[in-house]
C-alpha positions in Angstrom: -16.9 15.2 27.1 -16.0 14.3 23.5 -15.5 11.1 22.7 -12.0 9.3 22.1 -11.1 9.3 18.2 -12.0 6.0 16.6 -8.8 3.9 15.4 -8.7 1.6 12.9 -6.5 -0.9 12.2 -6.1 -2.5 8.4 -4.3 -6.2 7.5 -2.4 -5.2 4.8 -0.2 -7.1 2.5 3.5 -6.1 1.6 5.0 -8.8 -1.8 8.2 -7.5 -2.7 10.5 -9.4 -4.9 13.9 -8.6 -6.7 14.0 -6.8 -10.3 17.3 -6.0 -11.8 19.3 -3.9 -9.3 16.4 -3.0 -7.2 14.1 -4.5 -4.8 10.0 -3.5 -6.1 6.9 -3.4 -3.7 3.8 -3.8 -3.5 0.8 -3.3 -1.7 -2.4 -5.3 -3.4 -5.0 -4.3 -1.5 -4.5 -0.8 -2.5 -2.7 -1.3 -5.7 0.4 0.9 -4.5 3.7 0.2 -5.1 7.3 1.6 -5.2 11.0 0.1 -5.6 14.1 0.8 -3.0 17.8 -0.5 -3.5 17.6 -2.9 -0.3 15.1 -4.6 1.0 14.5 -2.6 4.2 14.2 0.6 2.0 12.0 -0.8 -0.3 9.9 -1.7 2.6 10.2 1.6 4.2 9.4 3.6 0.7 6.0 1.2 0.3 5.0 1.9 4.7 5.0 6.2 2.9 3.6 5.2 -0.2 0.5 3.1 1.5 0.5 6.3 4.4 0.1 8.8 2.0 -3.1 6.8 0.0 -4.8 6.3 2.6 -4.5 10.2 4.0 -5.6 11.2 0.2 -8.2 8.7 0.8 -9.6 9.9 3.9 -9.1 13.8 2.4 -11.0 13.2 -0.8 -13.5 11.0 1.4 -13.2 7.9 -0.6 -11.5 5.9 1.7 -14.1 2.7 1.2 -12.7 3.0 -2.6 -9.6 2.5 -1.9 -9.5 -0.5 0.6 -11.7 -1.8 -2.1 -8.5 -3.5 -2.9 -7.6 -5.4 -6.6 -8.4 -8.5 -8.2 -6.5 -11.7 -8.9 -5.8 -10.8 -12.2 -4.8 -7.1 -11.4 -2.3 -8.0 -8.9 -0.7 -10.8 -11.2 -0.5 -8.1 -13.9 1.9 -6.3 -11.4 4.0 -9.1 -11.5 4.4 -9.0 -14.4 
């Protein structure tokens, strides 16, 4: 019998603010980000933009690369 598929679960971290008309997010763990015109799609635009990094991830087989995450200074550079 094969075994059940492993499942793993990530803490990741969502910082959006407000810039001009728009509402920007970002995920710093995995240095992805994207921008919606309310909060709630700016959310749901950064929960696809984080999905579809970590499938390329897992594809390209360099999933330990990118939970590798940014560092202090990268992620304030996003802020601008």
């Amino acid at each position: 019998m094969a075994s059940p598929e492993k499942q793993a679960f990530l803490d990741l971290t969502a910082v959006i603010w407000h810039e001009g008309p728009d509402f920007v997010s970002l995920c710093p763990e995995l240095g992805v980000s994207s921008r919606g015109s309310t909060l709630e799609e700016a959310t749901a635009m950064l929960e696809e933009a984080v999905d579809l990094c970590l499938e390329n991830a897992r594809e390209l087989d360099m999933f330990d690369a990118a939970i590798g995450g940014l560092t202090v200074d990268e992620f304030l550079s996003h802020l601008g």
